[in-house]
C-alpha positions in Angstrom: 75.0 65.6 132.0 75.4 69.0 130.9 75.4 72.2 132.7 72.2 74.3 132.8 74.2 77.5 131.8 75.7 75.5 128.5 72.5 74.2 126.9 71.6 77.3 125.1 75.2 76.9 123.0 73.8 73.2 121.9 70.5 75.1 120.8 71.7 77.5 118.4 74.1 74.8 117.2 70.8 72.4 116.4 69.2 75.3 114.2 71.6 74.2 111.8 70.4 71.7 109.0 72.2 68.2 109.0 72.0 67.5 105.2 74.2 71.0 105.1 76.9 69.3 105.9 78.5 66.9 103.6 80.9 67.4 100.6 82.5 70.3 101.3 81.5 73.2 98.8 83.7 75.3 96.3 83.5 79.1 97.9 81.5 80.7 94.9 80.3 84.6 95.2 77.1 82.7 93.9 76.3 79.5 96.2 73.9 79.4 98.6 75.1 79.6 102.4 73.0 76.6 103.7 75.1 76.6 107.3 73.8 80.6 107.4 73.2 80.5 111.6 74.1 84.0 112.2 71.8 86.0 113.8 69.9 87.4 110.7 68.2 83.9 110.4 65.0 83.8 111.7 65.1 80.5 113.5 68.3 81.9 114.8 66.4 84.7 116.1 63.8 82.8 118.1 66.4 81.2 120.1 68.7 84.2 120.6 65.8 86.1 122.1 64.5 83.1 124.4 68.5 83.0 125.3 69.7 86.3 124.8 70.3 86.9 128.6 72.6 83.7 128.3 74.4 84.9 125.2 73.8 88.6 124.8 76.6 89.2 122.4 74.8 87.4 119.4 72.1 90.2 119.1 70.6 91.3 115.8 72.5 93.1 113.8 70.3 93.7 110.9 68.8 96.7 110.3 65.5 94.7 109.0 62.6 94.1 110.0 60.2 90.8 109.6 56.3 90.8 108.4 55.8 87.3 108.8 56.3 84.1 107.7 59.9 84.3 108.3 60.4 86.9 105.4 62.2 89.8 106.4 61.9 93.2 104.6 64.7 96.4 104.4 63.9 99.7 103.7 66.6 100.6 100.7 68.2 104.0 100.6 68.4 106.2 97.8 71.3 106.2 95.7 73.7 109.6 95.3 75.6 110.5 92.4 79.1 109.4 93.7 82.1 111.2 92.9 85.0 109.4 91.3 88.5 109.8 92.5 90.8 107.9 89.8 94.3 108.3 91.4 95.8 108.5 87.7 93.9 112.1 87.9 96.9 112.6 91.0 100.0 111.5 89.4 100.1 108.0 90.1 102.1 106.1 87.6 101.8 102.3 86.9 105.3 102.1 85.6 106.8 99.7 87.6 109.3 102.0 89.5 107.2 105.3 90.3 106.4 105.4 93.7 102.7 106.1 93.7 102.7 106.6 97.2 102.4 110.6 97.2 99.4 110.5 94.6 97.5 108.3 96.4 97.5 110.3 99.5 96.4 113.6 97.0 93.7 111.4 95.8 92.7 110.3 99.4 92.8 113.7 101.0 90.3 114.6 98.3 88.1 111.7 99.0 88.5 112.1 102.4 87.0 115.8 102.8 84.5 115.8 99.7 81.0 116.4 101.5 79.4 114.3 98.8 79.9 109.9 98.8 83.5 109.2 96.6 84.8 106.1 95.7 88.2 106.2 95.7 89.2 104.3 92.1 92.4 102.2 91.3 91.8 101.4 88.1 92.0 97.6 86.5 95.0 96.3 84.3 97.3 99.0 86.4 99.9 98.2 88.9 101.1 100.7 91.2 103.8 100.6 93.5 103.2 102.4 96.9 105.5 102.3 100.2 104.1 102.5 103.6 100.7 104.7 103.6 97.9 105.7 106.1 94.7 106.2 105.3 93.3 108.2 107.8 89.7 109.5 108.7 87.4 110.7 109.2 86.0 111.5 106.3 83.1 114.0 106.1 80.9 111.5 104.3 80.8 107.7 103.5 83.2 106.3 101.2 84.2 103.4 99.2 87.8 102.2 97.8 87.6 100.6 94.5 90.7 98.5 94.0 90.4 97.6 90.7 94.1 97.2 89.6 97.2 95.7 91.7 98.7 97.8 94.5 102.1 96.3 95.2 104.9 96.9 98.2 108.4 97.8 96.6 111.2 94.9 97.2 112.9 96.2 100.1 113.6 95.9 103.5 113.6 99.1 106.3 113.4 99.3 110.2 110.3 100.8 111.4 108.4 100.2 114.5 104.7 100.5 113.1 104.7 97.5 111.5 102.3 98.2 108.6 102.1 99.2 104.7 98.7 100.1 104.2 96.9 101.5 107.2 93.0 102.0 107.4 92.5 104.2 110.8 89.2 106.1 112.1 86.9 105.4 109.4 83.5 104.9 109.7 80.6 103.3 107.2 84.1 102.3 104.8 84.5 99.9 102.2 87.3 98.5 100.4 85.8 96.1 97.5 86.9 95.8 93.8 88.7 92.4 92.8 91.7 93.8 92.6 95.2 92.8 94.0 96.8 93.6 97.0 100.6 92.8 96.5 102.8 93.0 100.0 106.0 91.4 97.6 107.0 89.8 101.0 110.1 87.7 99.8 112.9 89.8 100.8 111.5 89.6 104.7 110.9 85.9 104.9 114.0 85.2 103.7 115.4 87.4 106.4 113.1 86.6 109.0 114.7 84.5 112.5 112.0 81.4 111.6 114.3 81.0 108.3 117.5 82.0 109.0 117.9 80.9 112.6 121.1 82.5 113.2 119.0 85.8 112.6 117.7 87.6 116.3 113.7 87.6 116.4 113.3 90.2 118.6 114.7 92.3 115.6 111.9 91.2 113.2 109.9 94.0 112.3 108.0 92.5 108.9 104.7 95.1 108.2 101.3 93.4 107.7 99.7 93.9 104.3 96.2 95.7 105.2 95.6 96.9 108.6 92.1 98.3 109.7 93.1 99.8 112.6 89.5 102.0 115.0 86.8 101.9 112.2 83.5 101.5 112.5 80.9 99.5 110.3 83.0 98.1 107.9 83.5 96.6 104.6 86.5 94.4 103.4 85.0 92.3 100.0 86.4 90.5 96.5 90.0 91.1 97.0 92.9 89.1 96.5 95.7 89.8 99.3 98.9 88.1 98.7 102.5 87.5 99.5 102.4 90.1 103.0 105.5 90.2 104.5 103.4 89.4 107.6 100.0 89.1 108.6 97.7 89.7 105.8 94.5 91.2 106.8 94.2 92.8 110.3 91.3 94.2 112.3 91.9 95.9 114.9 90.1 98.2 117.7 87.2 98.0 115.1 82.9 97.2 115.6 80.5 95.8 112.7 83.1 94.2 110.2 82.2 92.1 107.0 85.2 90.3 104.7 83.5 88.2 102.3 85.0 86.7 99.0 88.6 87.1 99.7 91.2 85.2 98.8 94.7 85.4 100.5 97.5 83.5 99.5 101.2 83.1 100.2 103.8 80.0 100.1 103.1 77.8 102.7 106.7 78.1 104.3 106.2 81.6 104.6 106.8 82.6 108.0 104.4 84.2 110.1 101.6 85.2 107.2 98.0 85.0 109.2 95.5 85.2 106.8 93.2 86.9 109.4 93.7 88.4 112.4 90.9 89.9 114.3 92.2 91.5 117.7 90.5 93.6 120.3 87.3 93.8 117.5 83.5 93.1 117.8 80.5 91.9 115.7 82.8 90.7 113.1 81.2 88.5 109.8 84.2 86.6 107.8 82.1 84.8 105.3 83.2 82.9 101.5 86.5 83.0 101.4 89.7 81.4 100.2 92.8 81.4 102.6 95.9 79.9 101.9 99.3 80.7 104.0 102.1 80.1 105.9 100.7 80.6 109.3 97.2 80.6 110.8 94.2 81.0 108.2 92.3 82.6 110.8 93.2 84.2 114.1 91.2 85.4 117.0 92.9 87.0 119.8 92.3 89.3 123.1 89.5 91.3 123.2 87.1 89.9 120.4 83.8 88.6 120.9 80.6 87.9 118.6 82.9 86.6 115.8 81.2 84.6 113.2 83.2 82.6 110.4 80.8 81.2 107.5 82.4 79.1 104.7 85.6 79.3 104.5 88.7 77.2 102.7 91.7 76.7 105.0 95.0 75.3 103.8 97.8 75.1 103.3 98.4 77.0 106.4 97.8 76.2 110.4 94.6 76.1 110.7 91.8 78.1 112.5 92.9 79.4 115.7 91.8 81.6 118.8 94.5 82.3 120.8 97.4 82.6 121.6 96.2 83.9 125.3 97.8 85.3 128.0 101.5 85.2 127.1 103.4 87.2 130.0 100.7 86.6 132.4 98.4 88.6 130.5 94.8 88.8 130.8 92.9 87.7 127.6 89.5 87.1 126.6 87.6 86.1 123.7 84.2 85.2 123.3 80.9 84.1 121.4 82.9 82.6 118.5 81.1 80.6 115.5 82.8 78.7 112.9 80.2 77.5 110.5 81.1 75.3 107.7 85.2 75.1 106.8 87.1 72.8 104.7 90.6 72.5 105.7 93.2 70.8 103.6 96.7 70.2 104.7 97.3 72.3 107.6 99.3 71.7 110.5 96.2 72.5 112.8 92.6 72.3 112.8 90.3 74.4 115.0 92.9 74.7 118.0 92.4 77.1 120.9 95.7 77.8 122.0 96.5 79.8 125.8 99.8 80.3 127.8 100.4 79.1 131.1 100.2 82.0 133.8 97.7 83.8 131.9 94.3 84.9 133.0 90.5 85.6 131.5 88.9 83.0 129.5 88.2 81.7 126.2 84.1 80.5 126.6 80.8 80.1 124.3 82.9 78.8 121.1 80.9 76.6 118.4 82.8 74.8 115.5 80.5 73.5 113.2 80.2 71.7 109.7 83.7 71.2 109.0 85.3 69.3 106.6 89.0 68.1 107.2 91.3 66.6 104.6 95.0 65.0 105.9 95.5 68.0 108.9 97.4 67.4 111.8 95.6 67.9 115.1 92.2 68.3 113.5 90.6 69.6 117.0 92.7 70.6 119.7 92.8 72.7 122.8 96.5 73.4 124.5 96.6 75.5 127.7 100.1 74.8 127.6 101.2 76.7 124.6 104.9 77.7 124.4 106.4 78.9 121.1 109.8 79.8 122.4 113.6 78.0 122.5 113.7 76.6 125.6 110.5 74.8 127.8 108.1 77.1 129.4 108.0 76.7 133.4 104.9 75.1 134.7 102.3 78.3 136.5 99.8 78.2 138.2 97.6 80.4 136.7 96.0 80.0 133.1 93.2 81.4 130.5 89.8 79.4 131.5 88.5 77.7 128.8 84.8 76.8 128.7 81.7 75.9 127.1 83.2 74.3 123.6 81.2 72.9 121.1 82.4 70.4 118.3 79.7 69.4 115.8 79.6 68.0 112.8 83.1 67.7 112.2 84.4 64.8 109.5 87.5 64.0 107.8 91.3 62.5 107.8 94.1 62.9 110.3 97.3 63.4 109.6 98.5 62.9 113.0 98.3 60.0 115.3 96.4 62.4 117.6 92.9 63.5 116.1 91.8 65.2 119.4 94.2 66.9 121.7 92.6 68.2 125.1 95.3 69.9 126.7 93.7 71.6 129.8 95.3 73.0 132.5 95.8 71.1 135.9 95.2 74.2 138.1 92.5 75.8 135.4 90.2 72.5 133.6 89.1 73.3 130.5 85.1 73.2 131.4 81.7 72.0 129.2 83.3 70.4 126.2 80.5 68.8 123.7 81.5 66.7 121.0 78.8 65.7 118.6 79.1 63.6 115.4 82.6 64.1 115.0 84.5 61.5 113.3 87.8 61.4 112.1 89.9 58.3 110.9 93.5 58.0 110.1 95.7 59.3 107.0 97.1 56.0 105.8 97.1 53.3 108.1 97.3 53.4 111.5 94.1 54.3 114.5 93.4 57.8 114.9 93.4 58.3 118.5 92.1 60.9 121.5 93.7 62.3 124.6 92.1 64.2 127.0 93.5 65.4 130.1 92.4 68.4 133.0 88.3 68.6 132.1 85.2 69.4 133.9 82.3 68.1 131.8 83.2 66.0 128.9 79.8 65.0 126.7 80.0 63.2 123.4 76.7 63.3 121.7 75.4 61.1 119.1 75.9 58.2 117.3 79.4 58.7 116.1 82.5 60.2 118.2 85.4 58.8 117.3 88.1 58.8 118.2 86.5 59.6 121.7 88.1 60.1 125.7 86.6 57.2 127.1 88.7 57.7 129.8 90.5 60.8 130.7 92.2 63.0 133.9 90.4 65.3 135.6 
């Protein structure tokens, strides 16, 4: 039986349709989100406010209101003339060997302090090469980026301790849309990165991430294509009230270290219809984010959907009220995996993976408290992350691994309230796909079909 305290998780998870989940969809700017549980739906919203003192971190976001019947209704601003800043106007040069860099900071500057709404243009068919920028607020009134074109990072390597190329900082009511390219030309580092060249030090690795958002509030990240970062991708950082939707972010699959996304120390975040294809994790929630909600997203080749790692160096981690909603995942060497050091502390609770469609992954669901990515075995601690109040629904598909479900939980901190309902994975090939579940408080498996299942497991 479960836990008074975890029932309202399994009642927002029933809002959900079942004939939603089935073939996986094609991401299209156009299709219908059908597994759309976030708090703007209104059955949504019935059960978040008889809950809300259970789960206070899904609260409405919208700035709607309803008038029955379920329709809701939003009062529409009037458009302003926006001013154009076309970074051609600056200097910038799409030659191939110009660095733009200078121009586009003229360009931003202007942007930045015009009292009227700008849009910052790149225009299409262009590509400019840029090195390592900051865009940095605030701005005196809202503003958009229109990346148009291709912005693309020069082939070279150079030693510096920031980490970034294209920085976003203390921006508020910003968007970056457009359906251009983001190019972070990222060769040179994984060739020279410790993961490929092992005789290579990895303390010395200091590869930038492609886009970083980095204190901004109430933003917008939409129809981009971010490729090839020498790093991470797309960051979000120290941010509140963030929406990606329709991105697509590819690199090589042995590319080392490219997350796709990385949200960090960020609220109220919406990652919606998007295409994610890397070297590393597709998704990646670490310390300090809560209210995360991932809707409809394609995963692979890459390592899956994680949250975590927590608590390296005894740290004290936390991550909360997490929603993936509808994923197909293809290939990857993980599937939804929560992932924690030994000898951490703080928690990973109120998680809900949902609809999800997996297609030859290894380790389609797993949770390991005993993470350790280094050379040599990580000592046994006693302290760890507390994981708690997980909730697998709805989750279908192929293993590649002999292991479909991996509970790893700590012996000194058990994972707690773990729901599996109508999840059913089979084998790759031939073979049984098989479950093993150690260190939990409060197993359920719900429904007709769990397999493979922990009929018997440690506690």
């Amino acid at each position: 039986m479960m836990s008074k305290a975890f029932s309202f998780t399994l009642l927002i998870v029933l809002v959900s349709s079942s004939s939603c989940f089935g073939k996986p969809r094609k991401v299209h700017p156009s299709s219908k989100n059908c597994n759309n549980i976030h708090s703007g739906s209104p059955k949504t919203s019935v059960l978040i406010n008889r809950y809300k003192d259970k789960f206070p971190n899904f609260s409405q976001s919208s700035h709607c209101h309803g008038h029955g019947h379920g329709h809701v209704h939003c009062a529409r601003r009037r458009p302003q003339q926006a001013i154009i800043i076309d970074v051609d106007h600056f200097g910038a040069k799409a030659d191939g060997k110009t660095d733009a860099s200078e121009a586009f900071m003229n360009a931003w500057e202007r942007a930045c302090k015009s009292s009227k709404q700008s849009i910052f243009l790149v225009p299409r068919h262009k590509t400019y090469h840029i090195r390592r920028i900051n865009f940095t607020g605030p701005c005196k009134s809202s503003m958009k980026m229109e990346i148009k074109g291709t912005i693309k990072a020069f082939s070279e390597l150079y030693n510096d301790t920031k980490r970034f190329w294209i920085m976003f900082h203390n921006l508020r009511n910003f968007e970056v849309r457009g359906g251009g390219i983001i190019d972070g030309n990222g060769e040179i580092w994984w060739n020279n990165s410790c993961k490929i060249k092992k005789t290579l030090p990895c303390q010395n690795q200091q590869a930038p991430a492609a886009m970083t958002f980095d204190n901004c509030m109430n933003l917008k990240v939409t129809n981009l294509h971010i490729q090839n970062s020498p790093q991470m991708h797309l960051i979000f950082k120290d941010c509140v009230n963030v929406k990606a939707s329709y991105l697509k972010v590819t690199a090589p699959g042995k590319s080392p270290n490219t997350d796709g996304i990385h949200v960090t120390r960020t609220q109220n975040v919406d990652i919606t219809m998007s295409e994610i294809k890397t070297g590393d994790d597709c998704i990646s929630i670490v310390n300090g984010s809560k209210t995360i909600r991932v809707l409809d997203i394609v995963c692979g080749p890459g390592h899956g959907i994680s949250i975590g790692s927590l608590g390296e160096n005894r740290s004290e981690n936390h991550v909360s009220d997490v929603l993936v909603n509808g994923a197909r995942l293809s290939g990857t060497t993980n599937g939804v995996r929560i992932k924690t050091w030994q000898g951490g502390s703080g928690y990973a609770r109120n998680i809900v993976f949902q609809n999800i469609q997996m297609q030859n992954v290894s380790n389609p669901i797993i949770i390991d408290q005993n993470y350790c990515d280094k050379a040599e075995p990580c000592h046994q601690q006693k302290s760890a992350v507390q994981v708690m109040n997980v909730v697998y629904k709805n989750i279908r598909g192929t293993s590649a691994s002999e292991l479909a479900i991996k509970f790893n939980c700590s012996e000194t901190v058990p994972c707690r309230g773990l729901v599996l309902e109508n999840v059913y994975l089979t084998r790759q090939g031939k073979g049984e796909a098989e479950a093993k579940c150690s260190n939990i408080i409060g197993l359920d498996n719900i429904g007709r079909s769990v397999s493979p299942s922990c009929h018997n497991f440690s506690n």
